[in-house]
C-alpha positions in Angstrom: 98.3 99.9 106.8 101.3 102.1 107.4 101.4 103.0 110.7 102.8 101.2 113.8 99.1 101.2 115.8 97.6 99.7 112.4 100.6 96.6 112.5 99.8 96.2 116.4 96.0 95.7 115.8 96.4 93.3 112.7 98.8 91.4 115.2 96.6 91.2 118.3 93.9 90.0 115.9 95.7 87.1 114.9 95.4 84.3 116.9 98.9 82.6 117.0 98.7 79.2 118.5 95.4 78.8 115.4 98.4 80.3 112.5 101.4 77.7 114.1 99.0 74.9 114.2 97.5 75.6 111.1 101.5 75.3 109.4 101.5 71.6 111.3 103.4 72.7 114.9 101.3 70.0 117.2 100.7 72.5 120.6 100.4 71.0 123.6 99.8 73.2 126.8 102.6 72.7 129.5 102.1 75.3 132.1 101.1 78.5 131.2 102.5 78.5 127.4 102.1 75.9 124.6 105.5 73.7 123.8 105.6 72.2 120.4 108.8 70.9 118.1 110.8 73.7 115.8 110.3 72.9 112.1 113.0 75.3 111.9 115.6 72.6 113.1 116.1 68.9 113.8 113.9 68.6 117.1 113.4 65.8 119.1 111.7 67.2 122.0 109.4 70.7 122.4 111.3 73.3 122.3 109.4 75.7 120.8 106.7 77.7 122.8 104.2 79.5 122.5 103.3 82.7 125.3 100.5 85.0 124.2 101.6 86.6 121.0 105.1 86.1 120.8 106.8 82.1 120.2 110.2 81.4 120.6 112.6 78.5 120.1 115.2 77.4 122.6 116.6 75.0 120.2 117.7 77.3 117.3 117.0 80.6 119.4 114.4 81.4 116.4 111.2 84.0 117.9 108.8 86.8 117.5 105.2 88.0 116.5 103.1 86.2 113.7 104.9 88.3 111.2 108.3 86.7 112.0 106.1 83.5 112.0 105.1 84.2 108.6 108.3 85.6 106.9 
């Protein structure tokens, strides 16, 4: 896998809310996306969520794709 179409297939394979609930993030849906709590930070409330393939944090401003997830 070298090439940019090879990393965008892996990506839309993986199934993002399955890889944050699988490292313990507790999804629940609110609206369109899925709100959960950072384990990046010290969170008290959801402020992480989850839109198609792409998660970001409001709390610590933390984001991206599963790779970002992962790294």
């Amino acid at each position: 896998m070298d090439t940019r179409s090879d990393l965008d297939d892996l990506k839309s394979r993986v199934n993002l809310a399955a890889l944050l609930r699988h490292s313990g993030v507790e999804l629940k849906q609110v609206g369109k996306n899925l709100m959960g709590r950072c384990p990046f930070h010290e969170d008290s409330t959801a402020s992480l969520s989850v839109n198609g393939q792409l998660w970001n944090c409001f709390g610590c401003e933390a984001g991206g794709d599963a790779f970002d997830w992962v790294q």
